[in-house]
N, C-alpha and C positions, 0 to 999 in steps of 0.2 A: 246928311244921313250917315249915320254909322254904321261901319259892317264889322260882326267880329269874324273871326277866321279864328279852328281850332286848333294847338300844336299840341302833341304831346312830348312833354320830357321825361326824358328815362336816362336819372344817371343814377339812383338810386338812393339812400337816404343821407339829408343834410344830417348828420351826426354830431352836432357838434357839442357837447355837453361844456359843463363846466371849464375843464380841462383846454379846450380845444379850442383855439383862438383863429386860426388860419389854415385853408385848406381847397385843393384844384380839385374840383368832380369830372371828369370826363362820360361820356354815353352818347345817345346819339337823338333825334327830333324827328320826329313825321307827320306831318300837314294833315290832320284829318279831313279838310277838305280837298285838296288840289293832288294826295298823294306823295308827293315830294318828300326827301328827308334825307339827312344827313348826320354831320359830325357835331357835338358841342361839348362846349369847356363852361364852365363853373369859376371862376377862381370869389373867394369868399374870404374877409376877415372879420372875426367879430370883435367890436370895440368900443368899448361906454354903450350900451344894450343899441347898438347899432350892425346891421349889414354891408358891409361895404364890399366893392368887387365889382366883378362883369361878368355877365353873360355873351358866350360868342356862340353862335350856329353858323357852319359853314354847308356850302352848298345853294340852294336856288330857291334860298326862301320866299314863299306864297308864289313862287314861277319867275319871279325876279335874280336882282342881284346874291352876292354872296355879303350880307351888309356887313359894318367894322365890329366891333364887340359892342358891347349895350352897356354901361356903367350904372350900377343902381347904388343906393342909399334908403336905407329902410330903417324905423324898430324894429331890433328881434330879440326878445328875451327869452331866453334857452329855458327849456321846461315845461315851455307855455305854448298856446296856438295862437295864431294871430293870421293877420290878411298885410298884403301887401300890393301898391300901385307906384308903378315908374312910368310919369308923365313924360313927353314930348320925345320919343326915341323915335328912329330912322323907321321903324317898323311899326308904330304909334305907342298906345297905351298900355303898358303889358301889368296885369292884374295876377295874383295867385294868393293860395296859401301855404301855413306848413303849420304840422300837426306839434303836439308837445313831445313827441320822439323824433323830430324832427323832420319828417318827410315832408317833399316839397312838393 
């Protein structure tokens, strides 16, 4: 059985237009189930209509550790909306999206 647990991030929006190839977001995470929250980094590059980069939240995520960064690989074509899924990470299956202004 699978359980999701909610996080919200807030670093504000992925911006990345045409121009914009590479770029660190900073803000910060909070558990909306468990309370919990902290610091997070973004680091993102965009390349051949790809995402590449990490996601790191520090602090006690879902009551646990402070885990290592998250490395994902995604389509993202700038313009557009899309969905996105990073299988088998330390904290399981992380799903989202991001708007065609880029919000994530």
């Amino acid at each position: 059985m699978k359980t999701t647990l909610g996080i919200i991030i807030t670093c504000g929006s992925l911006l990345l237009g045409q121009s914009a190839r590479a770029a660190v977001y900073t803000g910060s995470w909070k558990n909306t189930t468990f309370g919990s929250s902290g610091a997070l980094k973004i680091d993102v590059t965009l390349k051949d209509d790809r995402a590449k980069g990490s996601l790191d939240l520090d602090g006690n995520v879902f009551g646990g550790i402070d885990p290592p960064a998250i490395p994902f690989n995604f389509p993202f074509k700038p313009g557009k909306s899309g969905t996105f899924n990073v299988s088998g990470t330390v904290l399981g299956d992380l799903a989202g999206s991001y708007t065609k202004n880029g919000d994530l």
